[in-house]
C-alpha positions in Angstrom: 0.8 -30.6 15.2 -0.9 -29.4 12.0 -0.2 -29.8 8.8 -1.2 -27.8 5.5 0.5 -27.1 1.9 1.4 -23.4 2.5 1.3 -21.2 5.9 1.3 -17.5 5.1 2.7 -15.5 7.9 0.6 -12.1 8.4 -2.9 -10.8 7.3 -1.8 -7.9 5.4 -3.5 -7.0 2.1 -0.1 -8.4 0.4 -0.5 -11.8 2.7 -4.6 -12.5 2.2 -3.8 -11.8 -1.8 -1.1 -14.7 -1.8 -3.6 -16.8 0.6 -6.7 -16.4 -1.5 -5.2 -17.0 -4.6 -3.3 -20.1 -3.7 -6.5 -21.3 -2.1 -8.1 -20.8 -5.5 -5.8 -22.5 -7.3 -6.3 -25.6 -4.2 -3.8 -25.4 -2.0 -4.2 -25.9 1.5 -3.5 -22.5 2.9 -3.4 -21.5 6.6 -2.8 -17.7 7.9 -1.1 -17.2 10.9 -2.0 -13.5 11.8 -0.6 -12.2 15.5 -3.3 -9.5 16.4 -6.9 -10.4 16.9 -8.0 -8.2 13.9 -6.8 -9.7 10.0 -5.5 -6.7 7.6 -2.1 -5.3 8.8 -2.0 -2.0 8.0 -5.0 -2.3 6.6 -6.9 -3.4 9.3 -10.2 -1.2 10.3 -11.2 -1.3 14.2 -14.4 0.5 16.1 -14.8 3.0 18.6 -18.3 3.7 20.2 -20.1 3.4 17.2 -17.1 5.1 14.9 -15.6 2.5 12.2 -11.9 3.7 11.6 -9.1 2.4 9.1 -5.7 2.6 10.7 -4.3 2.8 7.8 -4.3 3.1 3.6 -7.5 5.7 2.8 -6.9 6.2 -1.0 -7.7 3.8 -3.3 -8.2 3.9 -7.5 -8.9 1.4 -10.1 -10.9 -1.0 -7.9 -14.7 -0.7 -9.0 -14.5 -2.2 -12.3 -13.3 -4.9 -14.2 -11.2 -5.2 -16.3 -8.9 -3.3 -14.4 -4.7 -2.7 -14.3 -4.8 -2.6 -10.4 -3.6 -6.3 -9.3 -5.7 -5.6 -6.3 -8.2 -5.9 -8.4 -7.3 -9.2 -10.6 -6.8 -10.8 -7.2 -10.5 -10.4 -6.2 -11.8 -11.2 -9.7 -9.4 -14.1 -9.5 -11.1 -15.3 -6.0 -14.2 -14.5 -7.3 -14.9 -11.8 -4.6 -16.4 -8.3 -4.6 -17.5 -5.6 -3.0 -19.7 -2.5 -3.3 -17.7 0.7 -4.3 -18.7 5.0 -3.6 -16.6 7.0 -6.7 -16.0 10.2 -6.5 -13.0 12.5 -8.1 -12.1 14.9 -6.1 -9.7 16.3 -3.2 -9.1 19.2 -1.2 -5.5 20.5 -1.3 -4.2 23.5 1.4 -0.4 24.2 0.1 1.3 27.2 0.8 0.1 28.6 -2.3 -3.5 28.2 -1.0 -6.3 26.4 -0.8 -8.1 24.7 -3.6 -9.7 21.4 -5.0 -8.6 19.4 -7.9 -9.9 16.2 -9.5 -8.1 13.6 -11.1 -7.9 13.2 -14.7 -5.8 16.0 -17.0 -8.1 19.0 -17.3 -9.3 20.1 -14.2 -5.3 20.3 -13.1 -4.8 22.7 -15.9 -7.0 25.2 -14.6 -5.7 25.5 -11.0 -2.1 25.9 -12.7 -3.5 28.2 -14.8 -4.8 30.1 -11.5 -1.7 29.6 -9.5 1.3 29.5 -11.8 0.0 31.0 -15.6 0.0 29.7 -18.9 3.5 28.4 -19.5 3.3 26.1 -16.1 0.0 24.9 -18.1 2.2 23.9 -21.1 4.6 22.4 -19.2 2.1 19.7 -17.8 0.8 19.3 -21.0 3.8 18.5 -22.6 4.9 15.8 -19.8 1.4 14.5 -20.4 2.4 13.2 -24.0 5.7 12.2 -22.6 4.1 10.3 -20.1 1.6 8.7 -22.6 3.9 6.3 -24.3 5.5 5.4 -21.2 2.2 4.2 -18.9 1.2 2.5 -21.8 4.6 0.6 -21.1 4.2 0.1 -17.6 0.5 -1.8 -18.0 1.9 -3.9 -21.4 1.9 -7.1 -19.0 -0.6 -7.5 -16.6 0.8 -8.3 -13.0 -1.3 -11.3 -12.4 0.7 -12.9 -15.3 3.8 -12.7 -13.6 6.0 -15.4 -11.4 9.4 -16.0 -10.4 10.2 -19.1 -12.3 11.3 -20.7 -15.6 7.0 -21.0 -16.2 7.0 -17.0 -16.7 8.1 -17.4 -19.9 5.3 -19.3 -21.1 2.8 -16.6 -19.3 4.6 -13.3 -20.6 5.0 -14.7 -23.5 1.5 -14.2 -24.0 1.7 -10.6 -24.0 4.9 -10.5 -26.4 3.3 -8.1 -28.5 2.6 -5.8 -26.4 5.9 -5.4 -24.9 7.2 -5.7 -28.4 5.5 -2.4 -29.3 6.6 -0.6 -25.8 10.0 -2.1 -25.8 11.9 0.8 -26.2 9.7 2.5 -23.6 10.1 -0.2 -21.2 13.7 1.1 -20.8 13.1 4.1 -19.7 10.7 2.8 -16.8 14.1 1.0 -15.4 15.2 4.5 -13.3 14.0 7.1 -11.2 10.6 9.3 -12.7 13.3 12.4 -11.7 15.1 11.4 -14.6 11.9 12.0 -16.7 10.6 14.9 -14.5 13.7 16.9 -15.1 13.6 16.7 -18.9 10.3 18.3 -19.3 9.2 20.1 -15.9 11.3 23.3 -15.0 8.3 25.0 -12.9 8.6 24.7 -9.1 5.0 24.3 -8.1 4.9 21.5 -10.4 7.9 19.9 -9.6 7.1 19.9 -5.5 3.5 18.4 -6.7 5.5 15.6 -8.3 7.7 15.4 -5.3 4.8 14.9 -3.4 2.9 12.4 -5.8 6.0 10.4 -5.4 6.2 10.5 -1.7 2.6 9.4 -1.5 4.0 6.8 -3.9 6.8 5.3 -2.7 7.8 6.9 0.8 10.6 8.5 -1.7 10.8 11.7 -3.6 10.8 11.8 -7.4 15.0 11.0 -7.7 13.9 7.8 -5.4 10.6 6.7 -7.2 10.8 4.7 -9.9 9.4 5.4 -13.4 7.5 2.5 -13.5 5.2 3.0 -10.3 4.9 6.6 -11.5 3.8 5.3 -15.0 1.6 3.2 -13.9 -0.1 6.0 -11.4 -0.3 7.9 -15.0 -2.5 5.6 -16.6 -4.9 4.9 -13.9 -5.2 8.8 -13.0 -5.1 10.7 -15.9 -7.6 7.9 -18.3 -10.4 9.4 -19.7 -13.5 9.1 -16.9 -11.5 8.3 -14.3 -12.8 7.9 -10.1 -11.5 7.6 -7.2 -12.9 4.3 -5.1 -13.5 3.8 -1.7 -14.7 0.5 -0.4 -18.2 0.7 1.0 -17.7 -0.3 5.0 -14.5 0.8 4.6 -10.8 -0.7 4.5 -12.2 -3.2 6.6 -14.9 -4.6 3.8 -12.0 -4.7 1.4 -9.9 -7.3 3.8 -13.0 -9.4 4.7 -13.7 -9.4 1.1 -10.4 -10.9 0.3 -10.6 -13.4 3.4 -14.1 -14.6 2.3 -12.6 -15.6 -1.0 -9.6 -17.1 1.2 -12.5 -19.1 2.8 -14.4 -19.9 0.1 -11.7 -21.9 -1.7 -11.3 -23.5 1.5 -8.6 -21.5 3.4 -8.0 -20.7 7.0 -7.2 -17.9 8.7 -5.6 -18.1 12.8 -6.0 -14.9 14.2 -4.0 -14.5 17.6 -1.3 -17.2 16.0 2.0 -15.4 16.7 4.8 -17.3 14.7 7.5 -17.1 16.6 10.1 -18.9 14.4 10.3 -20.6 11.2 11.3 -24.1 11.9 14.1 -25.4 9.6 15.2 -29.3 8.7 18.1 -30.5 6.6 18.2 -26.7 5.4 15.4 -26.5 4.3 11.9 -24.1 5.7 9.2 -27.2 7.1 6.8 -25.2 9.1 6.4 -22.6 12.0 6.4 -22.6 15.9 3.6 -20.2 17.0 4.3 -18.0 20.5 2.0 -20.9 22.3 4.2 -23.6 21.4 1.8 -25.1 18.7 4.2 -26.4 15.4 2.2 -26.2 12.0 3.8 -28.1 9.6 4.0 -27.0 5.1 3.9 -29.7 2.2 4.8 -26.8 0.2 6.3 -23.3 1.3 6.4 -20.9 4.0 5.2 -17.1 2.3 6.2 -14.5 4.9 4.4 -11.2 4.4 6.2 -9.4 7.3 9.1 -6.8 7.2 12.2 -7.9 5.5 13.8 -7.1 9.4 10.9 -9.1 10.6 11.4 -11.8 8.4 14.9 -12.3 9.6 14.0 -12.5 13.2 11.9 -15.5 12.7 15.1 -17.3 11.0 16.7 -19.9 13.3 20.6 -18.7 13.4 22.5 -20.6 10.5 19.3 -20.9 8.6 20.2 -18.1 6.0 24.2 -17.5 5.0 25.6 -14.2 7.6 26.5 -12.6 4.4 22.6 -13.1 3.6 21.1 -11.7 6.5 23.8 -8.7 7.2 22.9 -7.8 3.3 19.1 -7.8 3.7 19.7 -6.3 7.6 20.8 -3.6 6.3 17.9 -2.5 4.0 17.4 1.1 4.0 13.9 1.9 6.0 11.3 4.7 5.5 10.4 6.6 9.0 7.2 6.2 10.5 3.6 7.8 11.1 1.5 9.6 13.8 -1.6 8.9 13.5 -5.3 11.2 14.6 -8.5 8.9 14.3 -11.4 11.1 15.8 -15.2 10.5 16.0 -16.9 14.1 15.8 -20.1 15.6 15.6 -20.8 16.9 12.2 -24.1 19.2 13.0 -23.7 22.4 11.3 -20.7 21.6 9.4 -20.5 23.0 5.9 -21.9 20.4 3.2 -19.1 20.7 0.4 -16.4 18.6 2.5 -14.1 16.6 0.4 -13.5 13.0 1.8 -9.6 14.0 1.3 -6.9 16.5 1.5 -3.4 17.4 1.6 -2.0 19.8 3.9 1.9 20.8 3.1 3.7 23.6 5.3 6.3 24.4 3.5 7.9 23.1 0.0 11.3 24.8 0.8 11.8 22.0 3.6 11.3 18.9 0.7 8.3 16.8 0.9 10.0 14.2 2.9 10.5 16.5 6.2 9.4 15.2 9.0 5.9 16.6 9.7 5.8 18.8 6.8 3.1 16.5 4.9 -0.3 15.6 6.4 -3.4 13.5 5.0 -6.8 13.7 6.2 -9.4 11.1 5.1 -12.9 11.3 6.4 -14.7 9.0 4.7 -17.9 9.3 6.2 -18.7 12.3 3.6 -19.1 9.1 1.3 -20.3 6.3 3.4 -22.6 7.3 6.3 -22.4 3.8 7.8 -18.8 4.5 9.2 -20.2 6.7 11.8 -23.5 7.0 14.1 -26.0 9.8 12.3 -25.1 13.5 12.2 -21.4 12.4 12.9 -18.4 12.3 10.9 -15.1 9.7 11.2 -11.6 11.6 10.6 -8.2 10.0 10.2 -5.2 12.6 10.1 -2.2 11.2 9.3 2.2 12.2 8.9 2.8 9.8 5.9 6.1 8.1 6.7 7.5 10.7 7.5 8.0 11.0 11.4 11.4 9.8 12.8 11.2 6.4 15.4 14.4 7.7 16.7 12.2 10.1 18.4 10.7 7.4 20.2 12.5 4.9 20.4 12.9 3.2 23.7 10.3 5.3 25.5 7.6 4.0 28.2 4.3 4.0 26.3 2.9 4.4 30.0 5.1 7.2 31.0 4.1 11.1 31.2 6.8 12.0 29.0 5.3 9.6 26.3 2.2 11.2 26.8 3.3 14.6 26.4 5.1 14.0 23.3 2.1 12.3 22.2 0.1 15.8 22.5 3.3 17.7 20.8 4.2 15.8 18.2 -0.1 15.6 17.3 -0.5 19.0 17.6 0.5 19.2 13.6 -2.2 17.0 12.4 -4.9 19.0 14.6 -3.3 22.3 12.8 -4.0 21.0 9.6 -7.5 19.7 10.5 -7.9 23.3 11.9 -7.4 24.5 8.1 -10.5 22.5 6.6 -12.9 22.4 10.4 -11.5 25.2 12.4 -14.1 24.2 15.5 -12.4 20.9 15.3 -11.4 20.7 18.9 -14.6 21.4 20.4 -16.1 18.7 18.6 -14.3 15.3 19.2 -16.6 12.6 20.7 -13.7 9.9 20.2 -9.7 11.2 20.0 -7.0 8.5 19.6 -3.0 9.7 19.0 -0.9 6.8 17.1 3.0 6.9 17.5 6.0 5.2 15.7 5.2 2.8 18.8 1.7 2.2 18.1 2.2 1.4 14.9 5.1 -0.8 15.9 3.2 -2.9 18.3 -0.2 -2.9 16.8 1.3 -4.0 13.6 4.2 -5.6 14.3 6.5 -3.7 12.0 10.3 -3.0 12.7 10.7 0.1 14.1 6.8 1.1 12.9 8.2 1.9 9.6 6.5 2.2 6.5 9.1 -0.2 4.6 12.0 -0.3 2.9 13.6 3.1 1.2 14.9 1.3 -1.8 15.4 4.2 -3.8 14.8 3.8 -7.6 18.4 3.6 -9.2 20.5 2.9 -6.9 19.0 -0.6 -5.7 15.8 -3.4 -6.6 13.3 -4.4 -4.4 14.3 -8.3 -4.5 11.7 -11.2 -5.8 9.9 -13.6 -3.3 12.5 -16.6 -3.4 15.3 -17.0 -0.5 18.2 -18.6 -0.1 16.4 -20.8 2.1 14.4 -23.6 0.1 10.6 -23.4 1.5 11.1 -19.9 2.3 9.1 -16.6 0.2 8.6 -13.2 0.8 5.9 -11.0 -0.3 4.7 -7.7 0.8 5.9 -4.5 0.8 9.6 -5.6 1.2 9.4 -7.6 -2.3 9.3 -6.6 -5.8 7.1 -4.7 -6.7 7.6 -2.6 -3.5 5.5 0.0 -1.2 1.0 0.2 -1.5 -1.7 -2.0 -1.8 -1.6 -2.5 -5.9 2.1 -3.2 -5.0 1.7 -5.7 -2.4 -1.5 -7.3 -3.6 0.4 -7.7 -6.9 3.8 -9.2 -4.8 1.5 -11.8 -3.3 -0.4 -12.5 -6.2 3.2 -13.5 -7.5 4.6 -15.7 -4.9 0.8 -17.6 -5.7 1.7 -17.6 -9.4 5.0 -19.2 -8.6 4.3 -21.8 -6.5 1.3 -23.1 -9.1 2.0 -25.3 -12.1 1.5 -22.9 -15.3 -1.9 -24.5 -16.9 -3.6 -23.6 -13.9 -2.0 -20.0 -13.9 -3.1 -19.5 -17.7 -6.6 -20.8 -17.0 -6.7 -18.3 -14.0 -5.9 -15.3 -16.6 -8.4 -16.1 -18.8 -10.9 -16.6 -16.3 -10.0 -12.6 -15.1 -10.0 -11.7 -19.1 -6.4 -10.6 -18.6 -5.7 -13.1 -22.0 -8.7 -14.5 -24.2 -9.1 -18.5 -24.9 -7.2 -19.8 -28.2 
């Protein structure tokens, strides 16, 4: 039997961000990660020479410091870096054609100009100065100065006047962005843009969004100079740059530690039983980065109140993803490919239909060490938006599994088609992902890409339980869905569970508050 301060359950980005940060503030930290690679979702694996990420392939706000991404305060707070490529600009094929835009303001003008004419143009500009006010709001306090005790008043206190000034904007942040889109935007190519921004977002269109996470997308995109990031070895660099800070403040990951249950005493969370029988016993806490629905299955019955677990049981969940990862050979392709693009059929259908929205990444346009010379690595993707009812139950070994494997795909190879029309011809490595790959691989309830809490109607809820020993964070916590989200959610529970002079310390040492 071990013992430590604080086991993390899972190696997601949200998971490593708790782990490394508690480690940094001294804890004794073990992860327990079930699959042989750390990262979750965010976990990058090889294929005869070709270096994929199986999941997240967009990234902003990460190459410099300081920055309002919390993914970013938690690797200045570990101490930990990376090397960056920046670039601004993606390929979009909608069914008003094919074009590339940047981020930042201006260069968005002109293709609405080109598609939609001169009041569409106006339009954007006046939600621009709407939106202004309102991402100032959303970055007024920094997320690494939150927690989810009676110590947050002494570390948002700090930024009193801040909020002071936003206050009445802050407000505003509390609903869906639809409420905010409606009032300005009456065009419909920039409304099913938004829609899709969203969607990208949250899993949710606009009316399920909430203003806040749009906000804050506002004032990282649309900043004067802004890039685009991508991590230099890929998604994979970014988590071992996050575990080597874990393991520099003297953390330890377990990789192959499945925890089967989370072991309870005199009501209260004391450690976890991993799938081989070994008990590793907390001081401290238990933080459990899976699923909400995950979560609950590792709860001994009578650990959590019915009316508890039936509440949070019933979560609403976003759908799932199929999933393309090739290994092609790039000789004679043309030289102006974009590392990504969005593909949408058809806008009538609303974003969220299944299959209707498509992301290709190939990131080897930026970083040549992804894949062997004079080839390129491609990742297609549906973004949570393919049903597991689909799939549910089937025989991953069965020849109906495969052949629904080659149908439901054959949407991502059209879109690829769009940008490489030889695309077929050229595959050296082709691997389909299901709902049940995605499932199995990263041991997410029904493969789904988390909960549909839409903006208005219900909160994502903070990292503390009903059972004492227990927190949550990931994408199933406040602040919700993607990787600022959940680095920021784990960065939280870290916050929490450390007295507040060490906190403070640890935002001056980020220059998120200056010394007195």
């Amino acid at each position: 039997m071990k013992q430590t301060d604080v086991v993390v359950i899972g190696s997601g980005i949200g998971g490593l961000s708790c782990a490394a940060v508690l480690a940094r503030y001294g804890f004794d930290v073990t992860v327990c990660e079930s699959h042989s690679i750390p990262g979750g979702a965010a976990h990058a694996f090889e294929r005869n020479g070709f270096k994929f990420d199986s999941g997240p392939s967009l990234y902003s706000g990460l190459s410099y410091s300081p920055s309002t991404n919390p993914l970013r305060q938690v690797l200045d707070a570990i101490g930990s870096d990376l090397p960056w490529v920046t670039y601004d600009t993606w390929g979009c094929c909608l069914p008003e054609g094919d074009f590339d835009t940047s981020v930042g303001a201006e260069q968005f003008c002109e293709v609405l100009k080109r598609f939609r004419g001169s009041d569409a143009v106006a339009e954007w500009q006046q939600l621009q100065r709407v939106m202004e006010p309102l991402a100032q709001a959303a970055i007024a306090i920094p997320p690494a100065a939150l927690r989810f005790d009676l110590g947050a008043a002494i570390t948002v206190s700090r930024f009193a006047p801040s909020l002071a000034r936003h206050a009445a904007n802050v407000l505003k942040l509390t609903g869906p962005f639809s409420r905010i889109m409606d009032g300005v935007i009456q065009d419909p190519f920039i409304h099913n843009w938004l829609n899709m921004l969203c969607f990208l977002l949250s899993g949710l269109p606009a009316s399920g969004t909430s203003a806040a996470e749009v906000a804050f997308m506002f004032a990282d995109w649309y900043r004067p100079g802004v890039v685009l990031d991508y991590p230099v070895g890929g998604s994979g660099a970014l988590v071992n740059a996050l575990l080597q800070g874990l393991e520099k403040h003297g953390g330890q990951l377990i990789l192959g530690a499945h925890v089967e249950q989370v072991l309870v005493e005199g009501k209260r969370a004391v450690g976890v039983r991993l799938r081989n029988g070994k008990e590793i016993r907390v001081r401290r806490a238990i933080v459990s980065n899976a699923s909400v629905w995950d979560t609950l299955k590792l709860l001994p019955q009578g650990a959590v109140s019915k009316q508890f677990r039936a509440q949070r049981q019933a979560t609403p969940e976003c759908d799932s993803f199929m999933h393309l990862h090739l290994g092609i050979d790039a000789q004679g392709l043309r030289s102006d490919l974009a590392c990504h693009y969005i593909v949408v059929n058809d806008w009538e259908i609303g974003i969220t239909a299944p299959q209707n929205l498509v992301l290709v990444s190939i990131p080897s346009v930026l970083d040549s060490s992804l894949a062997p010379p004079g080839k390129h690595v491609i990742h297609v993707y549906t973004p949570g938006n393919e049903p597991y009812a689909l799939w549910q139950g089937m025989d991953r070994r069965s020849q109906e599994y495969e052949l629904q494997k080659r149908s439901r795909a054959e949407v991502m190879w059209q879109a690829l088609e769009r940008i490489i029309p030889d695309i077929r011809s050229r595959c050296e490595v082709t691997l389909v992902g299901t709902p049940l790959t995605h499932e199995r691989f990263l041991r997410r309830h029904r493969g789904s890409y988390g909960p549909a809490i839409s903006a208005g109607v219900g909160l994502f809820p903070g990292p503390s339980t009903p059972l004492p020993g227990l927190m949550c964070c990931g994408d199933s916590t406040f602040p919700g869905i993607g990787l600022p989200a959940v680095a920021a959610s784990g960065m939280i529970v870290a916050n929490t569970l450390a007295p507040v002079r060490q906190h403070l310390e640890m935002l001056k040492d980020i220059a998120v508050i200056t010394s007195k």
